[in-house]
Backbone as JSON Lines, residues from 0, in Angstrom:
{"i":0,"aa":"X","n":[-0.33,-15.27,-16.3],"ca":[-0.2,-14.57,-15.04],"c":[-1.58,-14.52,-14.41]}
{"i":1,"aa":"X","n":[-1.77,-14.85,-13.27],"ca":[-3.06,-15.11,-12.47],"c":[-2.71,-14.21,-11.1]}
{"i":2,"aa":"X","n":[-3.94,-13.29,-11.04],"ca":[-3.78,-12.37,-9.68],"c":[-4.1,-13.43,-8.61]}
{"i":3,"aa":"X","n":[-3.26,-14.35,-8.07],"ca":[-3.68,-14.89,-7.03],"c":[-2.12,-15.62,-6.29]}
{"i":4,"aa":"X","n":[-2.32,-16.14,-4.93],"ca":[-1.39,-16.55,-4.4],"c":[-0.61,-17.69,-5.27]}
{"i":5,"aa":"X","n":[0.52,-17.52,-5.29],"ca":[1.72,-18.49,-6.42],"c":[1.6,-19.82,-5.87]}
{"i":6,"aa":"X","n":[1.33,-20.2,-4.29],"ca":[1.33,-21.25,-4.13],"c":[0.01,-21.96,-3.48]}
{"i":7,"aa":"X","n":[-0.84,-21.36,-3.36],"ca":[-2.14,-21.47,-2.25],"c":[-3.18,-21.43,-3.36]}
{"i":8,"aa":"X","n":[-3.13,-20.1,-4.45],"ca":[-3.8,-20.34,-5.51],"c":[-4.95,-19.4,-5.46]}
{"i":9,"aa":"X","n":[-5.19,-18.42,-4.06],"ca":[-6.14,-18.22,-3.51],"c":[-6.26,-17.01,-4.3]}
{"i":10,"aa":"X","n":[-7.23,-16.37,-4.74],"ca":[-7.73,-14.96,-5.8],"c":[-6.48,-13.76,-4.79]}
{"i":11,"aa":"X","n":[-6.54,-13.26,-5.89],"ca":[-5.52,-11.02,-5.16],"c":[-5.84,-10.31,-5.86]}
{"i":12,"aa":"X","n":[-7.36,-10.06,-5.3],"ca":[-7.79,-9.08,-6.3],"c":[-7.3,-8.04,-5.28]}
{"i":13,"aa":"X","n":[-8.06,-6.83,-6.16],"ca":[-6.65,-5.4,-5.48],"c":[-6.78,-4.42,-6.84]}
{"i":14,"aa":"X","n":[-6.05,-3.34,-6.66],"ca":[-5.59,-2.78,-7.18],"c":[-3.91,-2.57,-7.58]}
{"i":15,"aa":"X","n":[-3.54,-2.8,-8.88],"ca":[-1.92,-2.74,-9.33],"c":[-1.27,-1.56,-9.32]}
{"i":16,"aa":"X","n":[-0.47,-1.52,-7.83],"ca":[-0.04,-0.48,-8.27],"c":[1.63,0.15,-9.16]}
{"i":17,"aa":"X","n":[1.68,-1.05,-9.68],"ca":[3.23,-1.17,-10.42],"c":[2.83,-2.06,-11.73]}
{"i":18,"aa":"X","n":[3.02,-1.65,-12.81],"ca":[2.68,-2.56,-13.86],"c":[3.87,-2.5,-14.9]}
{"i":19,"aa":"X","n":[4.75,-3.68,-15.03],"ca":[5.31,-3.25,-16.14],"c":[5.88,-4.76,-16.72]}
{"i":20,"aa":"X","n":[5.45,-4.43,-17.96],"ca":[5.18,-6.29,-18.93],"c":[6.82,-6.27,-19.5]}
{"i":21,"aa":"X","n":[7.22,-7.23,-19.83],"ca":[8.91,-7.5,-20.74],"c":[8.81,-7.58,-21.73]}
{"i":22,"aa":"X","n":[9.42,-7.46,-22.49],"ca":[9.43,-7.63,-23.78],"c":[11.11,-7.92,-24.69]}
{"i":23,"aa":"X","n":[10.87,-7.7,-25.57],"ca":[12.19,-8.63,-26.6],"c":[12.09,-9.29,-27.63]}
{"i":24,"aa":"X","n":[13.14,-9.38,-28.17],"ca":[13.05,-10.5,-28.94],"c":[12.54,-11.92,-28.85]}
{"i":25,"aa":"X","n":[10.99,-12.46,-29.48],"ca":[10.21,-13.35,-29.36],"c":[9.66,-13.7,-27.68]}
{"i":26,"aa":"X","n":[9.55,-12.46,-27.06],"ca":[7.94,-12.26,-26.41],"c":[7.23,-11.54,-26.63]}
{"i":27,"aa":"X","n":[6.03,-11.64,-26.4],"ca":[4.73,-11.27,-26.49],"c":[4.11,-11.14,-25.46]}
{"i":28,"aa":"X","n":[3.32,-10.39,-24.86],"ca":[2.58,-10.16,-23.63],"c":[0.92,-9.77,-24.06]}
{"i":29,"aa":"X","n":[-0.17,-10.42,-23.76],"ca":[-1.53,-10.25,-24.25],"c":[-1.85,-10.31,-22.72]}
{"i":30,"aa":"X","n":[-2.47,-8.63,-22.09],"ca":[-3.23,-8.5,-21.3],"c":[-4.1,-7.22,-21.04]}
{"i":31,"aa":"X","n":[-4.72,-7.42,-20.66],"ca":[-6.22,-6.36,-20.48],"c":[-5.31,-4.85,-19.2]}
{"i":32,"aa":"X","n":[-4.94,-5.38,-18.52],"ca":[-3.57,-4.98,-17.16],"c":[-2.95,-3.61,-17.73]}
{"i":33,"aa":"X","n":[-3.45,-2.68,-16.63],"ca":[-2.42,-1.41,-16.55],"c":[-2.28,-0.64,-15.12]}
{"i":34,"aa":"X","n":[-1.36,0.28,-14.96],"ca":[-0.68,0.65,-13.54],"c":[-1.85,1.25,-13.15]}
{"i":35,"aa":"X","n":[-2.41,1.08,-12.15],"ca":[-4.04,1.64,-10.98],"c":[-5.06,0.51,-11.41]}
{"i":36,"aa":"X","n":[-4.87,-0.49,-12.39],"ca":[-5.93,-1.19,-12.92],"c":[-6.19,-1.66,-12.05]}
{"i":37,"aa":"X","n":[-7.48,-2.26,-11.15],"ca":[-7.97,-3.13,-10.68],"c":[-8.92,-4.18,-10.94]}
{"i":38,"aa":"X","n":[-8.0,-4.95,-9.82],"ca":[-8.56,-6.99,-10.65],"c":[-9.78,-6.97,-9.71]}
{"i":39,"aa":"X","n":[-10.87,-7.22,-10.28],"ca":[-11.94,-7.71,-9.49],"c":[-12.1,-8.79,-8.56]}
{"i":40,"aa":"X","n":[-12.9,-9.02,-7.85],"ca":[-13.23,-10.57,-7.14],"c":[-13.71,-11.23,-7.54]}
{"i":41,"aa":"X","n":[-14.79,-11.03,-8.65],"ca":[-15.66,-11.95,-9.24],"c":[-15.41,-12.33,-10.52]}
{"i":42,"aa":"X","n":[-14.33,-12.41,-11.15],"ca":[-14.02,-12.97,-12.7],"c":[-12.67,-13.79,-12.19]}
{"i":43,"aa":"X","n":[-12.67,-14.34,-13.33],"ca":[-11.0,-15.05,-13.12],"c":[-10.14,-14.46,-13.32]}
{"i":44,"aa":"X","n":[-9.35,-14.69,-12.4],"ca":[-8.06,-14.43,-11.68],"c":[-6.92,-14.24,-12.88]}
{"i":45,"aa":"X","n":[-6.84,-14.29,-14.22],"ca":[-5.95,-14.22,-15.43],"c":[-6.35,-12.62,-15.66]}
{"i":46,"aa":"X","n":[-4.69,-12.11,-15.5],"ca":[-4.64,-10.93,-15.43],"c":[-3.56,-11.12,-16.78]}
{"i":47,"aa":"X","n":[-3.09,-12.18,-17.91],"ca":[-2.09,-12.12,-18.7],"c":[-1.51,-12.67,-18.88]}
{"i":48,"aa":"X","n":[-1.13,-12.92,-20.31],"ca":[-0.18,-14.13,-20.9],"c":[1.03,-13.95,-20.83]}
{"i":49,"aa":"X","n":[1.97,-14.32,-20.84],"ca":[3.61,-14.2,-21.44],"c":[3.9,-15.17,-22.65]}
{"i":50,"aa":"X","n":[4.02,-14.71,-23.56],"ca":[3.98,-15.93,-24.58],"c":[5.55,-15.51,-25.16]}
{"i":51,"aa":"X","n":[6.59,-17.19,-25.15],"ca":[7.84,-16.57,-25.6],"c":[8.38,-17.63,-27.05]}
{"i":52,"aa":"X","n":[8.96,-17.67,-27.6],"ca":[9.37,-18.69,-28.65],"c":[11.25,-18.62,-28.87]}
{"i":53,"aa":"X","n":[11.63,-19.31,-29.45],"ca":[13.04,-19.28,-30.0],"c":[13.16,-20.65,-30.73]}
{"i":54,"aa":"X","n":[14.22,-21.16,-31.04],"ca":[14.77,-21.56,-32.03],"c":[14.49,-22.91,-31.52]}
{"i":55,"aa":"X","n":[15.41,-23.19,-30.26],"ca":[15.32,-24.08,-29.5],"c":[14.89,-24.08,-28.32]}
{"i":56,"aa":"X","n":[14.22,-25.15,-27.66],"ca":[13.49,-25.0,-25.93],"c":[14.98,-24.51,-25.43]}
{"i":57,"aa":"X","n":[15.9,-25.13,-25.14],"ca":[16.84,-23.65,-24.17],"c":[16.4,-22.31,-24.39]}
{"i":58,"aa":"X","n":[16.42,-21.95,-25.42],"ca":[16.49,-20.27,-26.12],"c":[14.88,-20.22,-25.44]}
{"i":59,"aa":"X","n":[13.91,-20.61,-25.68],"ca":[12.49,-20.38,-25.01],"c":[12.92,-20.13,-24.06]}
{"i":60,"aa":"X","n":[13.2,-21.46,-22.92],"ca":[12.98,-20.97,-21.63],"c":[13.84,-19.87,-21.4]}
{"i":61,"aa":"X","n":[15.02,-19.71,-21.48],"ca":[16.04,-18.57,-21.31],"c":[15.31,-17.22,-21.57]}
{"i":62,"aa":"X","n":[14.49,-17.16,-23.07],"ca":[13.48,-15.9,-23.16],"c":[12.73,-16.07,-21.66]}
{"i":63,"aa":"X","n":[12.29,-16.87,-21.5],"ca":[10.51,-16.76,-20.7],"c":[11.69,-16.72,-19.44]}
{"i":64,"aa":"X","n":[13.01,-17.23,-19.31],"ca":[13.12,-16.92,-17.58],"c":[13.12,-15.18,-17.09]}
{"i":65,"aa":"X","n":[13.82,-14.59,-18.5],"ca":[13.89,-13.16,-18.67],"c":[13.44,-12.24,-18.77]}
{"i":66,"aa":"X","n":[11.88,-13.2,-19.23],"ca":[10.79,-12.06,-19.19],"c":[10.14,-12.26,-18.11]}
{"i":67,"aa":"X","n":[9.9,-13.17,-17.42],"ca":[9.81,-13.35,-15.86],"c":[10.55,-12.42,-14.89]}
{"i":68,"aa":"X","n":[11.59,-12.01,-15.37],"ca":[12.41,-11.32,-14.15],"c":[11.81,-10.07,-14.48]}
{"i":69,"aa":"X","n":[11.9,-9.65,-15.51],"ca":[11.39,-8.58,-16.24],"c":[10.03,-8.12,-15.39]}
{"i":70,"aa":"X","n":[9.37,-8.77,-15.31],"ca":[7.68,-8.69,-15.31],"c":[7.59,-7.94,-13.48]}
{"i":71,"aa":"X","n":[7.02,-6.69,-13.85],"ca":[6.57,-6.17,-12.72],"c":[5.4,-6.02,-12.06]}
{"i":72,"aa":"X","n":[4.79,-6.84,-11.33],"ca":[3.44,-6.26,-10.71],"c":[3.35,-6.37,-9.04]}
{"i":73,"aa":"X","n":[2.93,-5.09,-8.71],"ca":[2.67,-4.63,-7.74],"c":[1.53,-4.16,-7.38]}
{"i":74,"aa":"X","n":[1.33,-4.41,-5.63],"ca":[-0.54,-4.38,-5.13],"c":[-0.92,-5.3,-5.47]}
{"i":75,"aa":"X","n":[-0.71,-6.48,-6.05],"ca":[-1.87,-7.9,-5.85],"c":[-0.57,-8.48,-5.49]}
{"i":76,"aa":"X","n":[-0.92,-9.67,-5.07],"ca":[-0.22,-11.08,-5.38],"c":[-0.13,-11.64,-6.74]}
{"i":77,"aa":"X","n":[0.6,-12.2,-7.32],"ca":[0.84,-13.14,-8.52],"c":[1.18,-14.34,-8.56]}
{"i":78,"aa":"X","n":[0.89,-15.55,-9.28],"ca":[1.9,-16.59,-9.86],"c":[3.19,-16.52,-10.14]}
{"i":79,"aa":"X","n":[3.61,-15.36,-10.55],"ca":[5.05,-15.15,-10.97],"c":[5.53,-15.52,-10.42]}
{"i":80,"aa":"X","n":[5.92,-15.64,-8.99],"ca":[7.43,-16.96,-8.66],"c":[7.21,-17.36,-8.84]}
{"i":81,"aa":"X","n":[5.69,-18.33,-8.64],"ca":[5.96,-19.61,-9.04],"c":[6.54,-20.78,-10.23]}
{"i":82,"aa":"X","n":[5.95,-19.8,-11.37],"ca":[6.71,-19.63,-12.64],"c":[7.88,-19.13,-12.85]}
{"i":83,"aa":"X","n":[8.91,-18.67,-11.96],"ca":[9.9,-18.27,-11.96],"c":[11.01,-19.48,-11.55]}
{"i":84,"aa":"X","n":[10.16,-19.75,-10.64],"ca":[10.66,-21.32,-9.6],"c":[10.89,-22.6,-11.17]}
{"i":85,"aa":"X","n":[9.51,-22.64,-11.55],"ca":[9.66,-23.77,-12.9],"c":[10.41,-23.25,-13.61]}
{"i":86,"aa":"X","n":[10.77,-22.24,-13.85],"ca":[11.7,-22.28,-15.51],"c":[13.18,-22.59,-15.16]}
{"i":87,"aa":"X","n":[13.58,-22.9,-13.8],"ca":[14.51,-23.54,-13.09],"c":[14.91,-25.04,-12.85]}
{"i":88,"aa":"X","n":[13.61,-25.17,-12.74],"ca":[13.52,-27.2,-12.01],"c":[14.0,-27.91,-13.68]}
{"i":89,"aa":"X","n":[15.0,-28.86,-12.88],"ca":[15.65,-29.7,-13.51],"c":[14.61,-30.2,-14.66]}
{"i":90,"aa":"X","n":[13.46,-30.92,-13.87],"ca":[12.65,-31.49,-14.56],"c":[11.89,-30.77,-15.63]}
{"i":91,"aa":"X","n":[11.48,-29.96,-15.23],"ca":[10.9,-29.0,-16.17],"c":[11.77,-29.09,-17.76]}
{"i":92,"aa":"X","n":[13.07,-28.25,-17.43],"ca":[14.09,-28.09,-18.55],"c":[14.59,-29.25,-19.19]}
{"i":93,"aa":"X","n":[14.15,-30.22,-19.09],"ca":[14.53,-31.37,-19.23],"c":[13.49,-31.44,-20.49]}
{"i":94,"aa":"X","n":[11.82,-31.51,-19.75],"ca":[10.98,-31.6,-20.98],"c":[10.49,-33.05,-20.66]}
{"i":95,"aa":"X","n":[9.01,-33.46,-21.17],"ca":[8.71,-34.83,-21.22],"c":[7.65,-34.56,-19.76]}
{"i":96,"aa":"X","n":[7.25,-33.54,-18.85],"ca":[6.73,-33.77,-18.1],"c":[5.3,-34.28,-18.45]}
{"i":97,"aa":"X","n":[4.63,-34.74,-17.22],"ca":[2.71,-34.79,-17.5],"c":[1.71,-33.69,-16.58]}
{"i":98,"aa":"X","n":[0.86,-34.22,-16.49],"ca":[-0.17,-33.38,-16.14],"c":[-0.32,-33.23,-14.73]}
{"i":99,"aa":"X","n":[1.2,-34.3,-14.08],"ca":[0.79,-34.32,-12.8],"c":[1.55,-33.69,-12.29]}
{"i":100,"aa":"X","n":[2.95,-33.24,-12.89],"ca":[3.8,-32.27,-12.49],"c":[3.92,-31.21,-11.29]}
{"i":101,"aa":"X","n":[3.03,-30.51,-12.25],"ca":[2.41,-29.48,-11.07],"c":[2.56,-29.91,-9.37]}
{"i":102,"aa":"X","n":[1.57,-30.93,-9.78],"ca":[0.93,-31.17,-8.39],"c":[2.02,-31.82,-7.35]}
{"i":103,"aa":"X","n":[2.86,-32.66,-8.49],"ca":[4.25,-33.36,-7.45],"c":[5.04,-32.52,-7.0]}
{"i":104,"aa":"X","n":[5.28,-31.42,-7.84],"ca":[6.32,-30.45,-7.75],"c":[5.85,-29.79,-6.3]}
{"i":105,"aa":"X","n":[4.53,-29.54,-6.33],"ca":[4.24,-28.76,-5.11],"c":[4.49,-29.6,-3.86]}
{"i":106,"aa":"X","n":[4.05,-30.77,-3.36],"ca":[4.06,-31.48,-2.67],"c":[5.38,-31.66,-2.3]}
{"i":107,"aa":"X","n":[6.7,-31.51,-3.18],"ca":[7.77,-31.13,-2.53],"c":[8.48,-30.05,-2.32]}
{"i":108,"aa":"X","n":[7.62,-28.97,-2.39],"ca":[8.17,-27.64,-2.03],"c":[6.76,-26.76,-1.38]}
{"i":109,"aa":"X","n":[6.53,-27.4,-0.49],"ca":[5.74,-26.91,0.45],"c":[5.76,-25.52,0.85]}
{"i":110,"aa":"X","n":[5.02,-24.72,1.3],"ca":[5.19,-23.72,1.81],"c":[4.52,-23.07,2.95]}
């Protein structure tokens, strides 16, 4: 999770004023992040992990789409749709992507 615009990329620093991480069976959440915390301007923009596992990649992503919905933050901007958007795309769930993904994916979903 990165305090910054989901698609532009651009820093949100700020103050949070809604904080609330997911949890469950096989996630994990590792972050420094609490409700009034404020993200600075001058460090990087990683305000937190979501780390999820299961049996099989369905069962992962299905965790991580859930703890995505789950995941509350308010007063900055986040990545979170955008990561909400991937645990959707065909391609993604499919598996086998590269490094360029990202970057194609964006180029067709402009914003």
């Amino acid at each position: 999770m990165n305090a910054e615009d989901p698609y532009k990329f651009v820093p949100s620093p700020g103050r949070i004023t809604l904080w609330h991480a997911p949890g469950g069976p096989g996630v994990r959440v590792d972050s420094h992040v609490y409700h009034n915390y404020f993200v600075p301007p001058n460090y990087d923009s990683m305000i937190g992990k979501i780390i999820v596992h299961g049996d099989t990649r369905e069962q992962a992503l299905a965790r991580m789409r859930t703890a995505l919905a789950e995941t509350v933050v308010e007063g900055i901007n986040t990545n979170i749709p955008l990561h909400r958007e991937l645990m959707v795309d065909a391609k993604f769930m499919a598996g086998g992507t590269n490094i360029h993904y990202l970057e194609e994916w964006l180029s067709h979903h402009k914003r």
